[in-house]
C-alpha positions in Angstrom: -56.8 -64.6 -16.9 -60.0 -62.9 -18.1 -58.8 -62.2 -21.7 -57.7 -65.7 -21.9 -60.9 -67.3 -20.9 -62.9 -64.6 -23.5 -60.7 -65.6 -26.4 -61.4 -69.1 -25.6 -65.2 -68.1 -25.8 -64.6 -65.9 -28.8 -63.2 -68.8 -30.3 -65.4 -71.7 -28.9 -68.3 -69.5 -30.4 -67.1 -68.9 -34.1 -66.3 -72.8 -34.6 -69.7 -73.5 -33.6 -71.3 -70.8 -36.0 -68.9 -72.2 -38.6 -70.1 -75.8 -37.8 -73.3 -74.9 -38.4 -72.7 -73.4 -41.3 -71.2 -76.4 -42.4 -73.5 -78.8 -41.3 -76.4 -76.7 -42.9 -74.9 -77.1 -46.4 -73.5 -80.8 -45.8 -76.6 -82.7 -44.9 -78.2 -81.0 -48.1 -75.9 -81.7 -50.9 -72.3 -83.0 -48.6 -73.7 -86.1 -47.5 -74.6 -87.3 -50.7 -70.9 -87.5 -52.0 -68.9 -88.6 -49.6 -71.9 -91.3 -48.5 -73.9 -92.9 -51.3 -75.9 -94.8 -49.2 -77.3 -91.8 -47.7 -78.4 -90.7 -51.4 -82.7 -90.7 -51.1 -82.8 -90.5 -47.5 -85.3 -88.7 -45.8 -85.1 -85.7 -43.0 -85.2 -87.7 -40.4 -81.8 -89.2 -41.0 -80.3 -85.4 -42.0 -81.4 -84.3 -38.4 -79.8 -87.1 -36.6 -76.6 -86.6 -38.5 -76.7 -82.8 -38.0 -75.0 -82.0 -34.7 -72.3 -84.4 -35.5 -71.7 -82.8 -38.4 -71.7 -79.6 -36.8 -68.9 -81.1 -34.2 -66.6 -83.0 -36.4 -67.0 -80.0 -39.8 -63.0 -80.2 -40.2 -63.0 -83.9 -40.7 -65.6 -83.8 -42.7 -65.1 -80.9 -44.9 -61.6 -83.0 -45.7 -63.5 -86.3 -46.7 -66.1 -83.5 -49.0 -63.1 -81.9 -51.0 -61.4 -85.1 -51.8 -64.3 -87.7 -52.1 -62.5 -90.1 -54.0 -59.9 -91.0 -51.0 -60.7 -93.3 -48.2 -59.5 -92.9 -45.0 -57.2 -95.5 -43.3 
């Protein structure tokens, strides 16, 4: 039961580094494409939207490679 609960941790922990990884780099430049509205706003806004970012990065990374598609 021990190795099952530390892989669960092992795992928890690298999709939260990746999220922040991801979240770093999509409120800088991601945020722009998929959302033109949020083109020319301010840090305030790229804070508020980064732990979300940093929770959802699958879904979003999908919306950032194919910007052109909306979701149903």
């Amino acid at each position: 039961m021990r190795d099952v609960v530390e892989i669960a941790l092992v795992a928890a922990g690298a999709y939260a580094a990746a999220g922040l990884l991801f979240a770093a780099l999509f409120v800088t430049i991601g945020v722009n494409r998929i959302d033109p509205a949020a083109r020319g706003a301010g840090l305030g806004f790229r804070l508020l939207i980064l732990p979300g970012s940093a929770l959802f990065w699958p879904l979003l990374l999908r919306r950032w490679l194919r910007p052109g598609q909306e979701e149903p």
